[in-house]
N, C-alpha and C positions, 0 to 999 in steps of 0.2 A: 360487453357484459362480463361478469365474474366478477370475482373479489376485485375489489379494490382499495388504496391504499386512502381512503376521502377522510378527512373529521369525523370524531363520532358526532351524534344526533345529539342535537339542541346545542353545538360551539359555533356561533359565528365567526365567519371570517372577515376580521373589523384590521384595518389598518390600521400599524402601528402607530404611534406616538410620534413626531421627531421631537428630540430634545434639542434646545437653542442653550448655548452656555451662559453662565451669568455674563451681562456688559456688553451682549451681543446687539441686541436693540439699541442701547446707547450708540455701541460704534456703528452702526447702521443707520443711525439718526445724524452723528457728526461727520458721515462720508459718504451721505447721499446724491453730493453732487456729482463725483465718480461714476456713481451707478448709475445717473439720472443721464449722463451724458453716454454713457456706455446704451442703456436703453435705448436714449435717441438714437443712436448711430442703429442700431437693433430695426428700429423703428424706421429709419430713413434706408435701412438697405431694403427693407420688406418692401417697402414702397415704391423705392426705385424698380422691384421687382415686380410691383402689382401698379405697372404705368403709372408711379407716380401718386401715389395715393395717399391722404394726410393722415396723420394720427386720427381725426375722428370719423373719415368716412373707415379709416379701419377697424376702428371701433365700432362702427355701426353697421358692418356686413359680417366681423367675428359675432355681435348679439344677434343680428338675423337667424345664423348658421347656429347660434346657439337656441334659440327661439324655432328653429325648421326641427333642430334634436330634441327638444323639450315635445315637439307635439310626437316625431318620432318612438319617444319613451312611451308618450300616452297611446299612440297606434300601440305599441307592443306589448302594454301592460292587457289592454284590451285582447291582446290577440292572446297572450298568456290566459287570460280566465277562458278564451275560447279551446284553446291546448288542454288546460288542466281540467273544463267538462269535458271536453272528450276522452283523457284522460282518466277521469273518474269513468265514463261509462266504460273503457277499456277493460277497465279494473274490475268491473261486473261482470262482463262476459268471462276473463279469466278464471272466475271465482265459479262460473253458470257450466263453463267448460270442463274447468276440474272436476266438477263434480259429475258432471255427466262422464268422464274419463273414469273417476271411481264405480262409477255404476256398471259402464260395459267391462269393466276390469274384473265386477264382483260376477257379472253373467260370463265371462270366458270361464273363467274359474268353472264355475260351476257346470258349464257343459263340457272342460275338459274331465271332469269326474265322471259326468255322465257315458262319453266316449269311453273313459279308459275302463267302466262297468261296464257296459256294451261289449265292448273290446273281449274284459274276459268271459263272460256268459257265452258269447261264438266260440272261442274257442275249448270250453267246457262240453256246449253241447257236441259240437265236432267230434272230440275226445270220445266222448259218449257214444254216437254214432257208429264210429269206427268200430267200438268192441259189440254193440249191438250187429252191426254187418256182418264180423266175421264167425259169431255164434251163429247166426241163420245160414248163412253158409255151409257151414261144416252139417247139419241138420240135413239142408238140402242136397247136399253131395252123400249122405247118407241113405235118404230117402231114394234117389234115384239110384245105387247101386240095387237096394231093394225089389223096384221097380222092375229090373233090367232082367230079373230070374224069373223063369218061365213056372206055372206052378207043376206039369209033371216032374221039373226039376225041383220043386218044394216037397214033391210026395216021396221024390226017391231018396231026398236028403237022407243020411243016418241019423239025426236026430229027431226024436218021436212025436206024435202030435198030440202030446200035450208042451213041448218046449215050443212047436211051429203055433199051435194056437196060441201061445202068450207072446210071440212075437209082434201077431196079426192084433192080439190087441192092445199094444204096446205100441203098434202103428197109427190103429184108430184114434188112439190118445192122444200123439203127436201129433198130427194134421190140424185139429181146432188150436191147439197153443201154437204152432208155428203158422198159422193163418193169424192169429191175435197179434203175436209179436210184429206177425209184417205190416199188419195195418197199424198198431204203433209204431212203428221203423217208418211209414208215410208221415203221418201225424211232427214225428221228431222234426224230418227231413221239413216237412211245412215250417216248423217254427223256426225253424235254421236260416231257412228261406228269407222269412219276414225279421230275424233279427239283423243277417244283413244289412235288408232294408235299413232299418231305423239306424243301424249301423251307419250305411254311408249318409243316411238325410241328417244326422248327426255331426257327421263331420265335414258335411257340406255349411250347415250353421256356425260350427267353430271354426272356418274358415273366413267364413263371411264378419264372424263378429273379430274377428281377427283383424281385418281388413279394415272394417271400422274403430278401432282401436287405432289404429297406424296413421287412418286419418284424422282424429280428434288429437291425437300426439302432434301434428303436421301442425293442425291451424293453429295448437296452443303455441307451436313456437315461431309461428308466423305472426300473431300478435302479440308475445313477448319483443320479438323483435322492433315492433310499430312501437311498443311502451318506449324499447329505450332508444330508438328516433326521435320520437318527440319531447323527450327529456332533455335528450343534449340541443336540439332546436333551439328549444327555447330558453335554455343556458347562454348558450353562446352568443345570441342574437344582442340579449340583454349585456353581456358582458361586452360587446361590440361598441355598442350606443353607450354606456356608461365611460367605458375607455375615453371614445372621444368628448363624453361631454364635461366631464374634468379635464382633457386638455383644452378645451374652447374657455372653458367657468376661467383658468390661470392665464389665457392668453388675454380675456377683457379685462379682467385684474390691472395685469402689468399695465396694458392701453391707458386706463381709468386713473389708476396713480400716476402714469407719464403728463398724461392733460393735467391731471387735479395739481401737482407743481410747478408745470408752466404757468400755470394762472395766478398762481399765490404767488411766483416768484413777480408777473406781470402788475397786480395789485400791489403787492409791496411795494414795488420801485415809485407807481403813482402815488399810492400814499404816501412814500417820504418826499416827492419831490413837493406834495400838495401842505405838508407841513413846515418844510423847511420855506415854503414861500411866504405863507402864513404868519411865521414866527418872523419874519424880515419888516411883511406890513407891521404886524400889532404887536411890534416889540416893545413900545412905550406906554401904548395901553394899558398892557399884559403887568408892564410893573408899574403903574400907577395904579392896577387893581388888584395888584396881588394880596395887600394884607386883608382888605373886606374880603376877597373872594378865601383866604385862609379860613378868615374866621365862618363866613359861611359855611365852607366847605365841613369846618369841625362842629357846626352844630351838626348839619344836615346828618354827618357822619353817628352821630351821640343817638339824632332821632332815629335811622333807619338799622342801627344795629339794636335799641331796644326792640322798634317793630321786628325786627330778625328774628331775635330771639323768642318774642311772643309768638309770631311764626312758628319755629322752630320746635317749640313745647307743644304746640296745638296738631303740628303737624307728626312727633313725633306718638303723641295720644292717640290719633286715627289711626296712625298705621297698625300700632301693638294691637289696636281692638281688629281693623281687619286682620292683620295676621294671625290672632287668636279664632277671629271666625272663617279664617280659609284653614287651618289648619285642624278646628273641628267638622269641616264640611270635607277635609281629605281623608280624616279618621273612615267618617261613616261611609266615605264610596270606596274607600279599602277595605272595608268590611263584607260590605253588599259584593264589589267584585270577589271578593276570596271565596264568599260562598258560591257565588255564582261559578265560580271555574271549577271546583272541586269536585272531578270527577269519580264517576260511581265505578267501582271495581270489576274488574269485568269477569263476566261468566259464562258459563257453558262448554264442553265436550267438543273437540276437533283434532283430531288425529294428522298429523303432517300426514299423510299416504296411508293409501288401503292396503290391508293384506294381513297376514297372520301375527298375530301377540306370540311371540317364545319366549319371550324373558320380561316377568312382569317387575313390577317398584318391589323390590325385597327381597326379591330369588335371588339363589348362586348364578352368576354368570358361566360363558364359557370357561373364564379363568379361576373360577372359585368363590372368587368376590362377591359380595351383596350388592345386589344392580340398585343406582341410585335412579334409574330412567326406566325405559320401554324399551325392547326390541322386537324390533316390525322387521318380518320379512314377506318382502315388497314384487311385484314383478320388476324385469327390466326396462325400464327407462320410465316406469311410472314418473307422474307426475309429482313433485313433492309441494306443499300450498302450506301458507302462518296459519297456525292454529288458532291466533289470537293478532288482531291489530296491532302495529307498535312500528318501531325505530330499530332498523339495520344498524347496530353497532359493532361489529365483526363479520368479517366474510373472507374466506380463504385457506387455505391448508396451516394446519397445529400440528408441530409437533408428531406424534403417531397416530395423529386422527382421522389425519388425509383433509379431504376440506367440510369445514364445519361453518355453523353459519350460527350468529346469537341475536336475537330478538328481544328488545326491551320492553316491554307493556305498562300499563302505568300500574300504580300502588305495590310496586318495587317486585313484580313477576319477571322474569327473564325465562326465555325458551333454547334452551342448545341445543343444534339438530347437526346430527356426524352420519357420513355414510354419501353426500353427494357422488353424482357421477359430474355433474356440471352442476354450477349457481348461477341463476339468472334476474339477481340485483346486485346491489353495492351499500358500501356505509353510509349512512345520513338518511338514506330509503325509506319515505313512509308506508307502511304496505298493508292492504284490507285483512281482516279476517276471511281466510280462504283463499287470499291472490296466488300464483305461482309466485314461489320463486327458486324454484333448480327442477335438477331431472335426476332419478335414480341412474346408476351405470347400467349400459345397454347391452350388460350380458350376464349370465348366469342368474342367480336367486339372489340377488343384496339384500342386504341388512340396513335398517335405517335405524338409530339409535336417538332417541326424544329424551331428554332432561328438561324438566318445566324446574324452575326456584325461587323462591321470595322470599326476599332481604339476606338474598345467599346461603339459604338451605332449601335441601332440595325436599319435595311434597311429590307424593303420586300424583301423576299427570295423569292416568285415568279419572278421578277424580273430580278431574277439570279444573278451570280455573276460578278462583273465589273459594277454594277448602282450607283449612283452619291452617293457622300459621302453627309454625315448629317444626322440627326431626321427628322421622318416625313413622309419619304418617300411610300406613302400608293401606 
């Protein structure tokens, strides 16, 4: 998997041309018998190899073996549609699984916020606590010195009793508010209690959805994997069977011409022996009827080249009219197909990966510059999915981009997506709206960078796809 170095999408890979020089067919025509005796010898060592076996039983176990590969092709083509629905259901699940990976991605998020408020609220109220403990304290170490003086030692004090009376009532007062505070000081210590609580059932769930995260990560690249097994399958299988059935198709070739000249050369030689015998018997015949048979011969000649030609005008009038009415019967189903294939633009919202907008289509980037894309920043190793259906025409590291990946779509959209940790298709790639294809880097906070364009200027990719053509588009 990863970039690869393939054809871009929609170039077949058709077999050259060979070119044959002018005069080549000519001499290949006048020094056949070369070849023909060379073949044979070709032909007679195979056979001496294959116990003796003639040109045409070899001919006729190379068409078997081409005939056994013909049904082979059609087993494989068969088993290819059954590859490519499973295949396609693959491609569902990927797209089911993404999604469900952005889902628990969007609830960790959200309960890490929840923990790291939890978080601080404990250690707020604590704080709190703490200075509430050491004022009741200092109260009560007050109170109990108080306590501890006997009152004939209050009456002997040197200070008078109106100072000992406003002490005593200065005590009175204190008692309900230092009883108040300490049943608040319970009340604190309760809710401290139960935020813990929620504290750790908190981070017992962000644990847990954590865990489920690491498994939806798992199976998505356990079925990337199945994707690209059964890609090359069924590549190779086919490239396997075709190898050999073009060398079988050239080997009954050669067979087929070897016989098809033996035979012409065998006729030949009967026919001249059958006319030079011919011409021995009805030598005097032949010219005692030569002049009638002349002159027959040049009527006969006079009559069948007028019917020729009357032919010829009759036959050359039918064709124009049918060529005129195949030619307007190709108009009208090149019209009917052009409409029919003419697809409808595509549209709607899809973010390669979840996570936060920092840099929207228009802002300063980090470097100053006016962002011509998105930047998402993504968790680690997020899944990254095509925002839009289309054709892998780029995949692999640019330049200073690190590896970036470009997506064709039809009605001339293209998606450039920079910031991969890994890519997980290749060039030529047909891929769903929503399939995987890569993984964010599986550390820190990455950045994933989206350029959507059409007809090579770049449009807000928020916006989605199908928004107005041009520059500008903020």
């Amino acid at each position: 998997m990863g970039a690869g170095r393939d054809h871009p999408a929609g170039v077949a890979l058709l077999p050259l041309p060979v070119s044959v020089p002018q005069g080549a067919g000519r001499r290949r025509a006048l020094s056949w018998r070369p070849a023909l005796l060379t073949v044979a010898l070709l032909v007679i060592s195979a056979a001496a190899a294959a116990q003796t076996e003639s040109p045409g039983q070899t001919l006729k176990r190379v068409e078997q073996d081409l005939q056994t590969d013909k049904a082979l092709q059609r087993q494989l083509d068969r088993q290819s549609q059954t590859l490519q629905k499973e295949l396609d259901e693959l491609r569902d699940r990927l797209v089911g699984l993404a999604d469900q990976e952005r889902a628990q991605e969007d609830e960790l998020a959200h309960l890490e916020e929840s923990l790291t408020a939890l978080e601080t609220q404990e250690r707020n109220q604590a704080e709190k606590l703490e200075g509430e403990r050491q004022q009741i304290a200092a109260l009560l170490a007050a109170l109990q010195r108080v306590a501890r003086i006997p009152p004939e030692a209050a009456l002997a004090r040197p200070d008078g009793p109106v100072d000992t009376l406003r002490s005593a009532l200065l005590l009175r007062d204190t008692v309900p508010a230092l009883r108040a505070r300490a049943d608040a000081l319970a009340q604190a210590l309760t809710r401290l209690a139960e935020t813990r609580e929620a504290l750790q059932a908190q981070r017992s769930r962000t644990y847990a959805a954590r865990l489920t995260l690491i498994d939806r990560q798992k199976e998505i690249g356990q079925l990337v994997a199945r994707r690209e097994e059964l890609s090359r399958q069924t590549e190779e299988e086919r490239q396997q069977v075709a190898q050999r059935t073009a060398r079988l198709t050239g080997q009954a070739a050669d067979l087929r011409q070897l016989m098809d000249r033996i035979e012409a050369e065998r006729r030949a030689a009967a026919a001249m022996a059958a006319k030079r015998e011919a011409e021995r018997l009805e030598a005097e015949r032949r010219e005692a009827e030569r002049r009638l048979a002349e002159q027959r011969a040049a009527e006969q000649r006079q009559a069948e080249q007028k019917l020729a030609e009357q032919k010829a005008a009759e036959q050359r009038a039918a064709e124009q009219k049918l060529a005129d009415q195949r030619a307007s019967e190709q108009r009208a189903r090149a019209e009917t197909e052009t409409a029919r294939a003419a697809p409808s633009p595509p549209t709607g919202e899809r973010l390669p990966v979840g996570g936060r907008v920092t840099v929207r289509y228009g802002e300063a980037d980090r470097y100053g510059a006016t962002s011509r894309g998105v930047t998402i920043q993504a968790r680690a190793g997020s899944t990254v999915v095509s925002p839009q259906a289309g054709t892998i025409v780029f995949a692999g590291p640019f330049r200073g981009y690190g590896q970036i990946l470009i997506v064709e779509h039809s009605h001339g959209y293209h998606s450039l997506i920079a910031g991969f940790g890994r890519i997980d298709t290749a060039v030529g790639r047909r891929v769903a709206t929503g399939e995987p294809i890569g993984l964010m880097p599986a550390d820190g906070s990455p950045d994933l960078y989206f350029e959507l364009r059409r007809h090579g200027q770049p449009i807000n990719p928020q916006r989605g796809f199908g928004a107005p053509e041009g520059k500008g588009q903020g």
